[in-house]
N, C-alpha and C positions, 0 to 999 in steps of 0.2 A: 304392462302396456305393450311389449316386444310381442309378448304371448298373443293376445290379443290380436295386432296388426298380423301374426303371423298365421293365426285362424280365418281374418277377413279373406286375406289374401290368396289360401288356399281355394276358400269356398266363392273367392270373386271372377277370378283371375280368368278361368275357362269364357267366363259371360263377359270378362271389358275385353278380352283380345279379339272376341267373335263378334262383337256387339257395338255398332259405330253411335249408339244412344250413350253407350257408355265412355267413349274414348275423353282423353285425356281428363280422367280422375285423378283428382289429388287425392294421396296419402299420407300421414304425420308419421314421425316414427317408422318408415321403413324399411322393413327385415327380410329375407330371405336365406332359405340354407336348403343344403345338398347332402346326401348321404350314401357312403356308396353300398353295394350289393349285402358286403359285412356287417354295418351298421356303425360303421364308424364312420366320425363327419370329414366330408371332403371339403366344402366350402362354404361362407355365409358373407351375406353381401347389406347393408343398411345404410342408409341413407336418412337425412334429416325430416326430408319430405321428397316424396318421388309423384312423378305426372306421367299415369299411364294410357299408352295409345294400342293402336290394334296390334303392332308388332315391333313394338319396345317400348322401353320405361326410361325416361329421364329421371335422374337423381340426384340429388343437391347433396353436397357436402358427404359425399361416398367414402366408405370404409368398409375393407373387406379382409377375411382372413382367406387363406389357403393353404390346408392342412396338407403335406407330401411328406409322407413317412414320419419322421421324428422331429421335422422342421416344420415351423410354423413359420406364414411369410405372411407380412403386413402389409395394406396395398391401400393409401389414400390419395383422392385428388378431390378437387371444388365439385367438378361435375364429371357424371358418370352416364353413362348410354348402355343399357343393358338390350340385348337381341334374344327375342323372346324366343325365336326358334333353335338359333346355335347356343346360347345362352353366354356368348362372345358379348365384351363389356369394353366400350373405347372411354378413356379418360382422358380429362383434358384440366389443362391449368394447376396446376401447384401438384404436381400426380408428385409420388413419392412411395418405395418399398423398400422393405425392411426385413432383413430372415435373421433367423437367431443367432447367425453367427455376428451380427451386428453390422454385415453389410448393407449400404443403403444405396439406392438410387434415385435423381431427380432427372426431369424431364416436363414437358410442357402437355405433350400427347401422349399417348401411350393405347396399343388395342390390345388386352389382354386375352388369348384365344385360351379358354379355359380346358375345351378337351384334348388336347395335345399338350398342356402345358408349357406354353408359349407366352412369350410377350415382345410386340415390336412396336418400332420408331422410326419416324425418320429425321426426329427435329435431335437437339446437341441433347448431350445425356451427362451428368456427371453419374460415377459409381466412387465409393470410397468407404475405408475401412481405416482408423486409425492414421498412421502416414501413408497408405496404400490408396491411390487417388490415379482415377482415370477419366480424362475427359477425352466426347470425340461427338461426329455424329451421326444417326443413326445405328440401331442394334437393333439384336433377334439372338433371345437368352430365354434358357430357361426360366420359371416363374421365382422358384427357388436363388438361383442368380448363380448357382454353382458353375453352369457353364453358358457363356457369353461369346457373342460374334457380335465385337464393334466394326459398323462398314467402312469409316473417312477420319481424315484427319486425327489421328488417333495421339494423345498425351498421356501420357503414364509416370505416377511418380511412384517409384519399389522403395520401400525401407531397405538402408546400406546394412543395419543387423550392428554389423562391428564398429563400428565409426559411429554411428548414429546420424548419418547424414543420409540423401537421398541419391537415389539416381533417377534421371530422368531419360523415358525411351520413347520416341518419336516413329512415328511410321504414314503413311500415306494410307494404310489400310490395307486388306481385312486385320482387325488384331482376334485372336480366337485366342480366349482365355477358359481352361478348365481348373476351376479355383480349387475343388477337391482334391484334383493331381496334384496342384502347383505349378500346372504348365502353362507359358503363355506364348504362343506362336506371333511374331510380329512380321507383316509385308510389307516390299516395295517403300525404298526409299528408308528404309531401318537409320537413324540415330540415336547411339547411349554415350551418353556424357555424364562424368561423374567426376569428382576431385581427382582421380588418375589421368584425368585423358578426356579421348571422342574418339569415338568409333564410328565411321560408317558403311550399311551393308546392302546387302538387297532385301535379303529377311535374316532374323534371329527368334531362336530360343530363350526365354528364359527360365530356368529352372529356381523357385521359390522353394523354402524351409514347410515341411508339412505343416507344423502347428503355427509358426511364428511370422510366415509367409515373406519374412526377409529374401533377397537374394543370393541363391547359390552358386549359380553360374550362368554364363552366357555363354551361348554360341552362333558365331557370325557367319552368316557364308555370302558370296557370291559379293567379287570386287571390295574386298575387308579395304578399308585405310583406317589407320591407327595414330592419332596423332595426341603425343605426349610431350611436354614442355616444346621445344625447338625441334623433337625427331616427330618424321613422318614414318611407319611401315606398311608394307601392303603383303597382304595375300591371300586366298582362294577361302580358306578359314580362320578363324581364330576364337579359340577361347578363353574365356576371362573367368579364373578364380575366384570368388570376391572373398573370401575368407582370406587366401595367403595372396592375395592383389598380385595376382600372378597372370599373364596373359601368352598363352600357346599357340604361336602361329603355325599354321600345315597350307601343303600346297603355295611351293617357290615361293616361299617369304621373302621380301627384301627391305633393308632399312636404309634409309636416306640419314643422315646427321646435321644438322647447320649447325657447325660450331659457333658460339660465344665471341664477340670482338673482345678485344681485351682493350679497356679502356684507360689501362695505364700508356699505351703504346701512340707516340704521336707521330701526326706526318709530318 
C-alpha cells in the first residue's frame, strides 16, 4: 500500500501543485521520502491521510524519520504542513522527537526547516532524558537535538551522579546546551540549588559526565553569592566540584557567618 501511494504521488504530484482542478486531493496512507546524492535515505515523512493543495500538503497524524549520520531522529505531531517548495514542515499539537540516544521532546508547534537541519518554537518545550529534564520556552536546536538554544525562562534538573539526588539550575535565558560536549552554558539571572546550598550568578557553566551526563562541575561568574546553611559568601567566581562537593572561590571572595543563638542561654 506505502509502495503504491508512493508511485501515485510521484506520477501525481507535478499535475496537483500546477493544477487548481486538482487542488486539495485527499490521499490515504501517505508517504514520502528523500535520498541524498549517495543513495542513502535522508528523510521520509507519512501521514494517515494528507490533503494536497498548490503549494503544500496537509497531513493528519504525521510521522517522520530523519536519518543524520548514525542517528536516527523520530518526529510526530497530530497535524503536519509540509512546503512543497522549501520542503519545510510546521507541526502542531502533540508534536514530539526522539533520537537514539533516548532523548525526547514535547512542544505544541514546532517548524521543522529540513535543509539546514533545524527545528524552532516559540511555545514552552519540555526536553528530557532519564533525570535529565529541561523545561523553558521557546528553542532553535538541531534536528538531532545534540545541540540546543533554549530562549526564556529556562529550568533544568542535572542528575547529582553521586548522591542520586538532583540539581536544579534556573536561568532567565539563552541556555545553549551542547549535549555531545556535555556543555551547558546558562544566562542572566543564573540559579543552582542543590542539597549543599544556592548559588547565584550572572551566567554559569555546566560541565556534564561524557556518557552518564551527571554533573561535573560548575562554574559561576559575575556577582557569585553562595549561600550555605546560615553562611552567605560572595565573589567574582566560583566553582563547585560535585564529586568532592567542594566549592572554589576566586576574585576577593568574602564570607559573612551568622552564628547559631544558643538556646540554652536566657535573658
Amino acid at each position: 500500500m506505502i509502495l503504491k501511494n508512493l508511485i501515485l504521488l510521484i506520477l501525481f504530484f507535478p499535475a496537483v501543485f500546477n493544477c487548481k482542478a486538482l487542488s486539495q486531493q485527499k490521499i490515504k496512507d501517505f508517504y514520502l521520502s528523500n535520498y541524498l546524492d549517495n543513495g542513502t535515505k535522508n528523510w521520509e515523512l507519512k501521514g494517515e491521510e494528507a490533503t494536497l493543495y498548490d503549494n503544500y500538503v496537509e497531513i493528519d497524524d504525521l510521522e517522520a524519520k530523519y536519518y543524520y549520520k548514525e542517528n536516527i531522529v523520530d518526529i510526530k505531531a497530530d497535524e503536519g504542513k509540509l512546503d512543497k517548495n522549501k520542503m519545510n514542515v510546521d507541526l502542531k499539537d502533540n508534536v514530539r522527537i526522539r533520537n537514539n540516544d533516548g532523548m525526547s521532546l514535547f512542544t505544541d508547534t514546532l517548524t521543522w526547516r529540513r535543509d539546514d537541519n533545524h527545528i524552532t518554537t516559540k511555545d514552552k518545550i519540555i526536553l528530557k532524558k532519564d533525570s535529565f529534564k529541561v523545561e523553558a520556552e521557546g528553542l532553535e536546536a538541531r534536528t538531532d537535538l545534540q545541540k540546543v538554544d533554549f530562549k526564556r525562562k529556562v529550568e533544568v534538573n542535572l542528575p547529582d551522579g553521586k548522591a542520586g539526588e538532583v540539581v536544579i539550575v534556573n536561568c532567565s535565558g539563552p541556555l545553549e546546551i551542547d549535549y555531545a560536549k556535555g556543555i551547558a552554558l546558562f544566562n542572566n539571572d543564573v540559579t543552582v540549588e542543590s542539597a549543599e546550598g544556592k548559588i547565584t550568578s550572572d551566567k554559569a557553566i555546566v560541565y556534564l559526565d561524557a556518557e552518564k551526563k551527571y554533573i561535573v562541575k560548575i562554574i559561576c561568574e559575575g556577582k557569585v553569592k553562595i549561600v550555605r546553611d546560615d553562611n552567605i559568601s560572595f565573589a567574582k567566581k566560583a566553582t563547585y566540584l560535585n564529586m568532592e562537593k567542594k566549592v572554589i572561590l576566586e576574585g576577593k571572595p568574602h564570607l559573612i557567618i551568622f552564628p547559631k543563638k544558643n538556646e540554652n542561654i536566657r535573658d
